[in-house]
VOMI-47648 format. One record per residue (C-alpha): residue number from 1; x, y, z. Coordinates in Angstrom, 1 decimal. Example, Ala and Ser with C-alpha at 12.3 -4.5 7.8 and 13.67 -1.06 7.14 Angstrom:
# residues 2
<atom seq="1" xx="12.3" yy="-4.5" zz="7.8"/>
<atom seq="2" xx="13.7" yy="-1.1" zz="7.1"/>
# end
This chain:
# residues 152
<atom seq="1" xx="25.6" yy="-347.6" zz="-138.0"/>
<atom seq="2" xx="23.6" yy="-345.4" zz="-140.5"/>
<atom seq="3" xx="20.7" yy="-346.0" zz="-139.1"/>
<atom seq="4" xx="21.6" yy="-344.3" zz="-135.8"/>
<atom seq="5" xx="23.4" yy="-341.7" zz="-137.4"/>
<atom seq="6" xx="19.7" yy="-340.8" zz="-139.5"/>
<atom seq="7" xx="18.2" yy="-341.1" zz="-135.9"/>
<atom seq="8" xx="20.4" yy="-338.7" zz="-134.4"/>
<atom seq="9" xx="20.1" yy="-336.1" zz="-137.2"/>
<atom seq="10" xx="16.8" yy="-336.6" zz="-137.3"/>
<atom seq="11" xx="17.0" yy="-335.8" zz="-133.8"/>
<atom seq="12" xx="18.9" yy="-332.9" zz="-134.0"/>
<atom seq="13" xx="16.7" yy="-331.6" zz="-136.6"/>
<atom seq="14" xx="13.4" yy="-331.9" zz="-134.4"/>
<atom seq="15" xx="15.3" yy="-330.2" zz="-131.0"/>
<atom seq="16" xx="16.3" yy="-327.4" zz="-133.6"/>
<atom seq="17" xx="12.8" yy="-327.3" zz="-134.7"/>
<atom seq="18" xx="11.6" yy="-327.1" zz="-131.4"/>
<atom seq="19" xx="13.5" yy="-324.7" zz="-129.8"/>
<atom seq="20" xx="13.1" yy="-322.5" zz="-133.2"/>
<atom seq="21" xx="9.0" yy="-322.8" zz="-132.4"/>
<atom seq="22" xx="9.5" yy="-322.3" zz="-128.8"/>
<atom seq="23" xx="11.7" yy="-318.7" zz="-129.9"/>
<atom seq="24" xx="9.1" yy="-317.4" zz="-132.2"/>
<atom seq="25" xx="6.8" yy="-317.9" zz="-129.6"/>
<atom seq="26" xx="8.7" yy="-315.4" zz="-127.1"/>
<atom seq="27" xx="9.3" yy="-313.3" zz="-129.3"/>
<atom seq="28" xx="5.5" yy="-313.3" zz="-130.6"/>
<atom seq="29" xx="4.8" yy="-312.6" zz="-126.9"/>
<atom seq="30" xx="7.4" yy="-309.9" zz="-126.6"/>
<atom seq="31" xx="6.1" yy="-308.0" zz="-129.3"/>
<atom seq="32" xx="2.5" yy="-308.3" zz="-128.2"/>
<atom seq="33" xx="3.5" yy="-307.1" zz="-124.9"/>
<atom seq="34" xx="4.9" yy="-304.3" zz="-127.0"/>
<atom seq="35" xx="2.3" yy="-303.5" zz="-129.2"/>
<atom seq="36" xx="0.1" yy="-303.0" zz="-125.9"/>
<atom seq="37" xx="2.2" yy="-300.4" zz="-124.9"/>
<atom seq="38" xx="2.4" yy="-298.7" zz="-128.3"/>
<atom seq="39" xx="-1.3" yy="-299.0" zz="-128.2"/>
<atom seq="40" xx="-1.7" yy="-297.1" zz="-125.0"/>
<atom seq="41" xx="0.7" yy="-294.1" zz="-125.5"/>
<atom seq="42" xx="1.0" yy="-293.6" zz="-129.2"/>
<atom seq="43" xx="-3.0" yy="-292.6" zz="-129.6"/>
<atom seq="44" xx="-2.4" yy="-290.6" zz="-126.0"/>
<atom seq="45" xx="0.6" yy="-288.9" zz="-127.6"/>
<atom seq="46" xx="-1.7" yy="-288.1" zz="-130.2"/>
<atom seq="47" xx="-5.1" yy="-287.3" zz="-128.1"/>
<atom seq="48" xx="-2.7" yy="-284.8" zz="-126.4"/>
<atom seq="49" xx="-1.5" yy="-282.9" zz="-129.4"/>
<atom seq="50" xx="-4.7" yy="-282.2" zz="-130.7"/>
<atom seq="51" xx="-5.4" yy="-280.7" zz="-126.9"/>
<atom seq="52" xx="-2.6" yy="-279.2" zz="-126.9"/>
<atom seq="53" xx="-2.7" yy="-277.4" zz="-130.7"/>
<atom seq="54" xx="-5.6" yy="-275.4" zz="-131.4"/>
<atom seq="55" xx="-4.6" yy="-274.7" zz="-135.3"/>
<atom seq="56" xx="-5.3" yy="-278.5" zz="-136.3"/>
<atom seq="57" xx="-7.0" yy="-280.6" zz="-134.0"/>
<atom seq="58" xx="-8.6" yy="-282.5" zz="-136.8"/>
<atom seq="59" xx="-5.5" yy="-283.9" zz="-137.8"/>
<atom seq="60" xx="-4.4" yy="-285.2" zz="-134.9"/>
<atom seq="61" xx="-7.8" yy="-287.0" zz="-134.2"/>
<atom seq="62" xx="-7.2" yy="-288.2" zz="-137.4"/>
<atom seq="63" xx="-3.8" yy="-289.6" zz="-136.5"/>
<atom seq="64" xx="-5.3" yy="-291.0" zz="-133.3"/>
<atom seq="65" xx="-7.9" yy="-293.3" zz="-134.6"/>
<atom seq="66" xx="-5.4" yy="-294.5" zz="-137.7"/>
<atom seq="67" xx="-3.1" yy="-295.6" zz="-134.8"/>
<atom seq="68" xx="-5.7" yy="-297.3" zz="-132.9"/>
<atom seq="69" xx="-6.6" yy="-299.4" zz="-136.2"/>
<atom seq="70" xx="-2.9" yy="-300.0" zz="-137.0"/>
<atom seq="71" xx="-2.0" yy="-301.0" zz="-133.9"/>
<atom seq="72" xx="-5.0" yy="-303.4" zz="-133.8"/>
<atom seq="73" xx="-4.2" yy="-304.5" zz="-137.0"/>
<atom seq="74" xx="-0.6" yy="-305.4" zz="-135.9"/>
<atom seq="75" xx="-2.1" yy="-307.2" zz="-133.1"/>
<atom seq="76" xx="-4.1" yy="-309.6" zz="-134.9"/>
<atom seq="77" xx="-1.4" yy="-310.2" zz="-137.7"/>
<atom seq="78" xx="1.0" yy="-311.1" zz="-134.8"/>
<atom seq="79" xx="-1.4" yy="-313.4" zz="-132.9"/>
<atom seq="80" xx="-2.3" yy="-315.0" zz="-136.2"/>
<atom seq="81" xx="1.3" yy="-315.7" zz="-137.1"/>
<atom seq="82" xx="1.8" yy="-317.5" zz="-133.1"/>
<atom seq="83" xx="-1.4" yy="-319.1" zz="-133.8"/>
<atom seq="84" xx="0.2" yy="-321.0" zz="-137.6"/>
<atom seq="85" xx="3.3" yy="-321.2" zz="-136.2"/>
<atom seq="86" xx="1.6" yy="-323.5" zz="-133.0"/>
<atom seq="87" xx="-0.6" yy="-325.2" zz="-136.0"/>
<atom seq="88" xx="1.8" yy="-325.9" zz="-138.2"/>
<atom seq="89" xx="4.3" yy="-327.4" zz="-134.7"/>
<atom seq="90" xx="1.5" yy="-329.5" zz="-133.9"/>
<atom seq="91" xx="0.5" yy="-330.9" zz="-137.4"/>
<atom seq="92" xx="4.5" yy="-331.9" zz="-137.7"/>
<atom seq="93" xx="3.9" yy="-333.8" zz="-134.0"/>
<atom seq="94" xx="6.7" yy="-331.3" zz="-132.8"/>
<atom seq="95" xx="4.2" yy="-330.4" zz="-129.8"/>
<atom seq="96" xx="1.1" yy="-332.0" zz="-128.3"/>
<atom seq="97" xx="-2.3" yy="-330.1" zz="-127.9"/>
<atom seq="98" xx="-1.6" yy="-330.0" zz="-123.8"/>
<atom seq="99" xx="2.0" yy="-328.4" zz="-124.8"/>
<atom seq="100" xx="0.7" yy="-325.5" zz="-127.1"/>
<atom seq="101" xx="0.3" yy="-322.1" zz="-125.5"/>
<atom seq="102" xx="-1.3" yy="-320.0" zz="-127.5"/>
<atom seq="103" xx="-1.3" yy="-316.2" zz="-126.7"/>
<atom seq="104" xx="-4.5" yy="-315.6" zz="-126.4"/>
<atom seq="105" xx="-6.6" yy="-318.6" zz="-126.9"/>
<atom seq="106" xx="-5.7" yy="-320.8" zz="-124.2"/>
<atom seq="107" xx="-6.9" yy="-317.9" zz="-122.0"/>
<atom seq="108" xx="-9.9" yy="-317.8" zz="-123.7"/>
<atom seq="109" xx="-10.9" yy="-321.0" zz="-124.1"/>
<atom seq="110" xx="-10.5" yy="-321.2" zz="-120.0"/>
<atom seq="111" xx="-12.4" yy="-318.8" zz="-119.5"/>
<atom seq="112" xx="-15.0" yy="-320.0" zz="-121.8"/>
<atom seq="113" xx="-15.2" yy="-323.2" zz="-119.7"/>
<atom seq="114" xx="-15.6" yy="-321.5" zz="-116.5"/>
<atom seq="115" xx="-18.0" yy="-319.2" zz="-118.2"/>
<atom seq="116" xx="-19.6" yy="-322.6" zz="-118.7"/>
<atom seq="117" xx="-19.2" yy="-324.1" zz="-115.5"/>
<atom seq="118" xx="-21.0" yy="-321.0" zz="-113.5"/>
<atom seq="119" xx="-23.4" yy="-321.0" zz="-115.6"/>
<atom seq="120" xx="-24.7" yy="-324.6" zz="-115.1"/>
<atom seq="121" xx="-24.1" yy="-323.8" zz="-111.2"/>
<atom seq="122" xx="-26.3" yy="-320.7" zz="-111.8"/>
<atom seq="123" xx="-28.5" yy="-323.0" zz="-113.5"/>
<atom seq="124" xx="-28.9" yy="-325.5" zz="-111.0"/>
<atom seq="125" xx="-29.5" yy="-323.3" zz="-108.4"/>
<atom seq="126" xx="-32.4" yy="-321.8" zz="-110.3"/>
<atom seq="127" xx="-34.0" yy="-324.5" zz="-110.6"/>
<atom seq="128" xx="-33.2" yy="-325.4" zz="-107.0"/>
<atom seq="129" xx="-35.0" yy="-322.4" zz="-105.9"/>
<atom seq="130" xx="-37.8" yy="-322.7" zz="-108.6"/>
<atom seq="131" xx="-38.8" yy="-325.8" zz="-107.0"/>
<atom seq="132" xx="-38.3" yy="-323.7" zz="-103.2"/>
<atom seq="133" xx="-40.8" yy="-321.9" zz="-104.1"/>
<atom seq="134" xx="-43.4" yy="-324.3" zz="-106.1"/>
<atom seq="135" xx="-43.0" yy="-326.4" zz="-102.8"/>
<atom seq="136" xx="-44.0" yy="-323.2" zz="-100.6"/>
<atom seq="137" xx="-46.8" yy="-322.4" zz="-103.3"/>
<atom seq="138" xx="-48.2" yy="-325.6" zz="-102.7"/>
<atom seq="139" xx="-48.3" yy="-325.7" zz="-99.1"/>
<atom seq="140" xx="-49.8" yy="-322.5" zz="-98.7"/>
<atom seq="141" xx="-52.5" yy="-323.2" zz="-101.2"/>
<atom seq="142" xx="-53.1" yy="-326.4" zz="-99.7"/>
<atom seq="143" xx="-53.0" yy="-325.1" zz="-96.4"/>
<atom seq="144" xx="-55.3" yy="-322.5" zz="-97.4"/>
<atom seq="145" xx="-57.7" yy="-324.7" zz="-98.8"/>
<atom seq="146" xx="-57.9" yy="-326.9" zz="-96.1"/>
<atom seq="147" xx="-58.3" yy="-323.9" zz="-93.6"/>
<atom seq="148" xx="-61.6" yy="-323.1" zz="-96.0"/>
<atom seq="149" xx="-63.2" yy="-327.0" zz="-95.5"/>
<atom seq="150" xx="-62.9" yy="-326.3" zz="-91.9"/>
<atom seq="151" xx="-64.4" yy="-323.2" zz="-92.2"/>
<atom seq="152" xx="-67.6" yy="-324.2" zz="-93.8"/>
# end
């Protein structure tokens, strides 16, 4: 009887972890969705102030390129802290490698294998057409050639 009532908490205690790693997650997205947005109208909120001021334009530009780093900083902290979090989930075997969905590096690491993949059909067809052409370079020096025998 104590057995299955360890199993169930120990249940419990992995669906709570589970859904707590699965809520960090949205909310890691949310606020890079966020921090996007920040990124695109806070440095044009500033960019326009310094247009539209003509005493101290210097500050503003100033303002506008701290915001761009701070907002990239923020941006890297956050994805850092979704990429532990999905770490940390799948060292405790709460999700597999097919389940984890990182926020940026799933994306990239498709893209990285299609990069791959056109590039071995790109490569292919070079060498498809490298041989086209030796073919073609050999006929028409061998045809020429021959065409000089006769001649003589």
């Amino acid at each position: 009887m104590t057995d299955t009532k360890t199993k169930n908490r120990y249940e419990e205690q992995f669906q709570k972890l589970k859904a707590y790693s699965e809520e960090e997650h949205k909310n890691n997205q949310h606020k890079i969705k966020v921090g996007i947005w920040v990124n695109i109208f806070l440095p044009l909120f500033f960019l326009i102030l310094s247009f539209i001021n003509t005493d101290s334009k210097i500050v503003f530009l100033i303002f506008w390129i701290i915001s761009l780093f701070a907002i990239a900083f923020y941006l890297m902290t956050v994805e850092y802290q979704d990429y532990s979090l999905q770490e940390r989930m799948r060292e405790f075997g709460v999700t597999d490698e097919e389940d984890s969905d990182f926020l940026f590096g799933h994306a990239v690491s498709t893209v990285t294998d299609k990069v791959i993949d056109k590039a071995s059909v790109i490569d292919e067809k070079i060498t498809e057409t490298k041989r086209t052409i030796s073919s073609t370079i050999t006929k028409v020096l061998g045809n020429d050639g021959k065409k000089e025998d006769n001649d003589q």
